[in-house]
VEXRO-744092 format. One line per field, with one value per residue (C-alpha): x, y, z. Coordinates in steps of 0.2 Angstrom, whole numbers. Layout:
// residues N
u <- X|... .
v <- Y|... .
w <- Z|... .
END
This chain:
// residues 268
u <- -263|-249|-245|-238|-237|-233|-231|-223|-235|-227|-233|-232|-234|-234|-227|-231|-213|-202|-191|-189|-182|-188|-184|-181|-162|-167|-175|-178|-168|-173|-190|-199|-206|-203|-213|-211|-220|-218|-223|-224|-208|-197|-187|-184|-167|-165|-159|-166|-155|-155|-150|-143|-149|-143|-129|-127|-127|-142|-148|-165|-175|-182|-197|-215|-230|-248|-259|-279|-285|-303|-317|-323|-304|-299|-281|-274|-258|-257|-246|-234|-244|-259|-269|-275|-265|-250|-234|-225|-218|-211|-200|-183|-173|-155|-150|-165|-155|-141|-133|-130|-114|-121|-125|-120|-131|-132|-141|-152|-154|-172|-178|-194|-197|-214|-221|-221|-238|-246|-263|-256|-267|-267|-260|-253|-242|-236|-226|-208|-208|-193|-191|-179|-174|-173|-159|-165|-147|-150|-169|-163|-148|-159|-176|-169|-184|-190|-207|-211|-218|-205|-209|-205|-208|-209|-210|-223|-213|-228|-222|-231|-231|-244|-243|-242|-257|-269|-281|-299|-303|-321|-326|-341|-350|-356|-364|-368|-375|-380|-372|-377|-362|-366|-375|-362|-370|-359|-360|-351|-348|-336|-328|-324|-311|-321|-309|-290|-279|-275|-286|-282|-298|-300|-317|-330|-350|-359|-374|-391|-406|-425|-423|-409|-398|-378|-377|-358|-345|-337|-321|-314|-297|-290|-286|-276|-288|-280|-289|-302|-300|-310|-309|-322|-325|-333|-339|-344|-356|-351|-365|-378|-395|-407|-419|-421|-404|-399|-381|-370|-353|-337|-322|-311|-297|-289|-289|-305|-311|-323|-337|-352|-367|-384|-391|-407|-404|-411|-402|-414 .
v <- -510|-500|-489|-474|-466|-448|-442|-429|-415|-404|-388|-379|-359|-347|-329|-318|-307|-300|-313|-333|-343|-359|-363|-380|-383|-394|-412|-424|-440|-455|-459|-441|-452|-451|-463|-464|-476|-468|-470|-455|-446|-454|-448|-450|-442|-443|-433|-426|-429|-413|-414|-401|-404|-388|-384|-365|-364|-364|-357|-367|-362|-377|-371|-379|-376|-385|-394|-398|-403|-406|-412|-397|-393|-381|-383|-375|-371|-364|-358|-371|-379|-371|-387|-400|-413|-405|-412|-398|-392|-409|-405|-399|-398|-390|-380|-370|-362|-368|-365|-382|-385|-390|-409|-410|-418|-410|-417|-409|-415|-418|-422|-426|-427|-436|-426|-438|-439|-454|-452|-446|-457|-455|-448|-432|-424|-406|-401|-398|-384|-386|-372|-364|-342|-331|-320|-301|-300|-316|-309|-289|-299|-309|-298|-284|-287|-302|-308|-326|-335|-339|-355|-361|-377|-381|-398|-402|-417|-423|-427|-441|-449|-463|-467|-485|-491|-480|-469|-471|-478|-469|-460|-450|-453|-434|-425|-440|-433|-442|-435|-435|-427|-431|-445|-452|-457|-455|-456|-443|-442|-436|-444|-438|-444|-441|-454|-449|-458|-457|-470|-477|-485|-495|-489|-496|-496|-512|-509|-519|-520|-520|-539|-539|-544|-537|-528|-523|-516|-502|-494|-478|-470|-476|-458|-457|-447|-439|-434|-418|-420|-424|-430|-433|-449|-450|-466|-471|-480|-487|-501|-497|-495|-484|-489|-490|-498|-497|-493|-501|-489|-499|-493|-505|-499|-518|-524|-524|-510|-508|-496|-494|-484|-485|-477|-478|-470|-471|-470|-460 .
w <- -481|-484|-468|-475|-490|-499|-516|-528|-535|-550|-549|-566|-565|-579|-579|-595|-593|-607|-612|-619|-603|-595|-578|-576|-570|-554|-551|-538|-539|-529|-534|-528|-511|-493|-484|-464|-451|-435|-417|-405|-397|-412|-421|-442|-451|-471|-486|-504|-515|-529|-546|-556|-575|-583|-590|-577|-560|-552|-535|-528|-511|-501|-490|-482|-484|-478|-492|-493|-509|-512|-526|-534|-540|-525|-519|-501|-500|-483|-471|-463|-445|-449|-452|-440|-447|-451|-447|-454|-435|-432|-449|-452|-466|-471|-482|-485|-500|-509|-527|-537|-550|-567|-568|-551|-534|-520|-502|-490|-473|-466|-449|-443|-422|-420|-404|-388|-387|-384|-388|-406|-421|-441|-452|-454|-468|-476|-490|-494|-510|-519|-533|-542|-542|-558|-554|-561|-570|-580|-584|-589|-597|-611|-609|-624|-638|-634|-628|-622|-607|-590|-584|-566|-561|-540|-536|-520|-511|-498|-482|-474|-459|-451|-434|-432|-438|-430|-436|-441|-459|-463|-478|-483|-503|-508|-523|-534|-552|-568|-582|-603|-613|-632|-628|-616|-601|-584|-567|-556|-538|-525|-510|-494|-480|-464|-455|-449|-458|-479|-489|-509|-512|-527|-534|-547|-551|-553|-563|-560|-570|-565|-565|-553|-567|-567|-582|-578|-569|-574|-564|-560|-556|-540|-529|-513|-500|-485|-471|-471|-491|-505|-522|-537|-548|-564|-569|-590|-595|-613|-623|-610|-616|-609|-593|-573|-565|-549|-545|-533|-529|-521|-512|-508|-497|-500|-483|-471|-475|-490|-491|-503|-508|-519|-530|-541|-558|-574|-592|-606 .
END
């Protein structure tokens, strides 16, 4: 299993404002991942690296914030050490501002001082915001008689970190519902990480007839779950006739660790 891991979320947000520009001047170069095994009382150093794909200056704002996400679509985006498993005190990071030549890459410095605490297990994680300023000049400057849409895009860097490897591996199926959408038959349920440390299960339903038969196995997306957070999976049945089945749900974590559920279900 691996023992830590993060990702890059782009958030896209849409302004209605009186002129046509796009605000898209920064990227992330390396990957978009910081990935950090630690143990308590160390300490990690590192740099984002910045990327200046414009062709004008362009002045960015680095800043943190707390992150939940769960089944039914809802995101959090809350203030920085507000949730349990936020790691977002032990973080700093420099500059928190800066102005980037065009085409040019510029580095900021992160650190991230595990507390020294020894009973300290899982996996905890924030996020590092990363988004680009309109200046009011340039927007009076190109705003004369035009109407359009503003884009800004922030990109999310999740901060992760796993403390060795501790941390209770344990999830919770919820809200399973069968599903006819045109006549395609589905199987939809959502999956909870009741443990304390991030899970990737590989997921799937095995379908079983009244004879005991396997009729099929049919897979879903493989979704990262951190702790406290949920995330839903909808399983098709395609060539599947109609009938009583019984539904075996996997998640394996691909290591020890596999979990399962059943269901009785019928297809009309």
């Amino acid at each position: 299993m691996k023992k830590y891991f993060i990702c890059l979320i782009s958030l896209v947000i849409l302004f209605i404002i009186n002129i046509e520009l796009a605000i898209a001047c920064v990227s992330v170069v390396g990957g978009l991942k910081i990935e950090k095994n630690v143990k308590p009382g160390e300490e990690v150093t590192g740099i984002i690296q910045l990327k200046n794909i414009g062709d004008s200056f362009c002045e960015v704002k680095i800043y943190q914030s707390d992150y939940l996400f769960f089944s039914n679509g809802q995101n959090i985006y809350d203030k920085p050490g507000s949730i349990q498993r936020s790691n977002a005190k032990w973080v700093s990071f420099s500059p928190g501002r800066l102005t980037i030549p065009p085409k040019e890459t510029v580095s900021v410095h992160y650190t991230a001082q595990v507390p020294d605490t020894p009973d300290l297990k899982g996996t905890f994680w924030s996020l590092l915001l990363v988004e680009p300023l309109v200046k009011t000049d340039d927007i009076a400057a190109e705003s004369k008689d035009k109407v359009g849409i503003q884009t800004v895009i922030r990109y999310g860097i999740q901060f992760v970190t796993d403390i060795s490897d501790t941390g209770e591996r344990k999830i919770r199926f919820l809200n399973k519902e069968l599903i006819d959408s045109d006549g395609r038959k589905s199987l939809q349920f959502d999956i909870e990480n009741i443990g304390g440390r991030w899970l990737s299960p590989k997921v799937w339903v095995e379908l079983y007839n009244t004879d005991g038969l396997n009729v099929g196995r049919f897979e879903s997306r493989q979704l990262r779950i951190y702790p406290g957070c949920s995330v839903r999976h909808k399983v098709d049945f395609k060539d599947i006739p109609g009938g009583r089945y019984k539904a075996l749900v996997v998640a394996d974590n691909g290591d020890e660790y596999v979990f399962g559920a059943r269901y009785d279900m019928e297809l009309k």
